[in-house]
N, C-alpha and C positions, 0 to 999 in steps of 0.2 A: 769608395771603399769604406769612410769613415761610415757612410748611411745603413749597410750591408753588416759592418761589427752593430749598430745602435738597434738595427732592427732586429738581431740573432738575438742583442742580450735581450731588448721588452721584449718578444717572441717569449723567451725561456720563461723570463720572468711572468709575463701572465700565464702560460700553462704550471708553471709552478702555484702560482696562486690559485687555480682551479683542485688542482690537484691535494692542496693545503687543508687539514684540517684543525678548526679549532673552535673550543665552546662559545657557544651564542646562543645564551640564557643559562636558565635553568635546571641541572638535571631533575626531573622527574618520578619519582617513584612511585607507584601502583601496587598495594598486596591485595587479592582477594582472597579468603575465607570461606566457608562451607557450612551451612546450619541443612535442619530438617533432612527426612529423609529424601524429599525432593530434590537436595542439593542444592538449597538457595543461594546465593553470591552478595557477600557481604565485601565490601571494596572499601580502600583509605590508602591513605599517604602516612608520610609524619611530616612536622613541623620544620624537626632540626635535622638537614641534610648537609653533611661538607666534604665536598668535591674537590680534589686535587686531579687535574690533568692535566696534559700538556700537549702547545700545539706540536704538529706534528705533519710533513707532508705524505707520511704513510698511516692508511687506515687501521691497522694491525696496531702499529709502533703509538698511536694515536688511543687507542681503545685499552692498548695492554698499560699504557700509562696510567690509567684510572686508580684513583684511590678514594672509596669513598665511607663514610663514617656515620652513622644514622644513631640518632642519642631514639630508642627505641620505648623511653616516656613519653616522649613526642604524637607520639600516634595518633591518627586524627581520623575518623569514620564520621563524624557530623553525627555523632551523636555521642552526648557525652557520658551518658551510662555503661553505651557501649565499651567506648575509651576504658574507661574506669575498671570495668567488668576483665578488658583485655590486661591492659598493664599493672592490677593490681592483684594478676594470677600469672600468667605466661610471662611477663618480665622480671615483675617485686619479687619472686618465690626461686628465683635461680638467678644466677651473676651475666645475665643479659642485658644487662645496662645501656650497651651500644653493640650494633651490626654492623658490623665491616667486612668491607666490599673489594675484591681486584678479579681485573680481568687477568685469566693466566695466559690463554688462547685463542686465538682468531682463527678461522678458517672461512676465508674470502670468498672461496667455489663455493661450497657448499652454505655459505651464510649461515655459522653457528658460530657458535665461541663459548667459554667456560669461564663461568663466575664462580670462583671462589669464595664460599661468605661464613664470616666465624661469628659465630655465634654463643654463646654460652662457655665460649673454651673452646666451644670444638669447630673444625674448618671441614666442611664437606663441600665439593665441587656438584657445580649444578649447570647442566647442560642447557644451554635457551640458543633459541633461533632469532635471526634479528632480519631486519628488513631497515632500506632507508629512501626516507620520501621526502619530500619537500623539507632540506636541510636538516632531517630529524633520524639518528639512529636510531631504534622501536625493539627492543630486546626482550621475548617472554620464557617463562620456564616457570619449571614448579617446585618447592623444598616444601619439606616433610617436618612439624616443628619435634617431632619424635627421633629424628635424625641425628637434632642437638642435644642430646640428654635432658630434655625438658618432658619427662611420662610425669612428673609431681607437680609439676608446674600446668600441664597439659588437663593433668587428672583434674586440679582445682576447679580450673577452667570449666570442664564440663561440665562439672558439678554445680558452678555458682549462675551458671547459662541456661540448666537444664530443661527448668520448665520452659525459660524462652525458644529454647529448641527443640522442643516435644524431646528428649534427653537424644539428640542426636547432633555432635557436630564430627568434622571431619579436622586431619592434622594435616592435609595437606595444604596449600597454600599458596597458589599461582602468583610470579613476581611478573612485573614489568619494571623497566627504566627506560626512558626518553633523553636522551642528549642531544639537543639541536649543535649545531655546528655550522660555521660559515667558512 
């Protein structure tokens, strides 16, 4: 009897652990950007990322826990004119200091969830699709830097880019984030 109680609890307990989710690493962030009419794909991270989550043995309850904080002079494209060009129009020129981040929704079926990200003041929800692979949540979507009352900040931008992009870029802005998990 006593083997039958010891094997029910490990039983539970390692399917509880399977089922367990919690950070392991880094979250990841990914913006890409828009030049030329061609629509070329300008990609970077930032530096300064901080992540509050929590483990959690539901996916949902696990993902809506996120809290995450991006100091958005950070920004990093590997190249530093680039940087400069971006954070010393789109960020320095409006009270976007820091981007911040929560998941509000999950939807498991359909693998989507809605990221909430305030920016400038203002908080618009932004719908991404997510997939998960080899221990790694992979979440994409796209925000508008026009959405967060940045047209003067935006406008600079263009201006000080122009001839690097034959006077063409785009406001829109493909996200990604990465959360491994074990």
């Amino acid at each position: 009897m006593k083997k039958k109680i010891l094997l029910s609890v490990l039983a539970f307990g390692l399917v509880s652990s399977i089922n367990a989710y919690e950070l392991n690493g880094d979250l990841g962030v990914k913006w890409t950007g828009f030049k030329l009419a061609s629509k070329v794909a300008v990609s970077g991270t930032f530096n300064k990322i901080d992540l509050d989550i929590k483990k959690s043995d539901n996916l949902t309850e696990f993902l809506k826990s996120a809290k995450v904080k991006i100091d958005a002079k950070s920004l990093e494209s590997k190249d530093e004119a680039r940087n400069l060009n971006i954070t010393s129009t789109l960020f320095s020129l409006t009270s976007a200091n820091f981007i911040e981040g929560n998941i509000s929704s999950v939807d498991e079926v359909n693998k989507t969830l809605v990221l909430d990200v305030v920016m400038n003041g203002i908080k618009k929800a932004t719908s991404m699709k997510y997939e998960i692979n080899d221990g790694k949540i992979v979440a994409n979507g796209v925000i508008d830097i026009l959405d967060f009352n940045m047209a003067s900040s935006y406008k600079a931008f263009t201006e000080i880019c122009g001839a690097l992009h034959e006077n063409v870029s785009y406001s829109d802005v493909n996200l990604e984030f990465t959360i491994p998990f074990k």
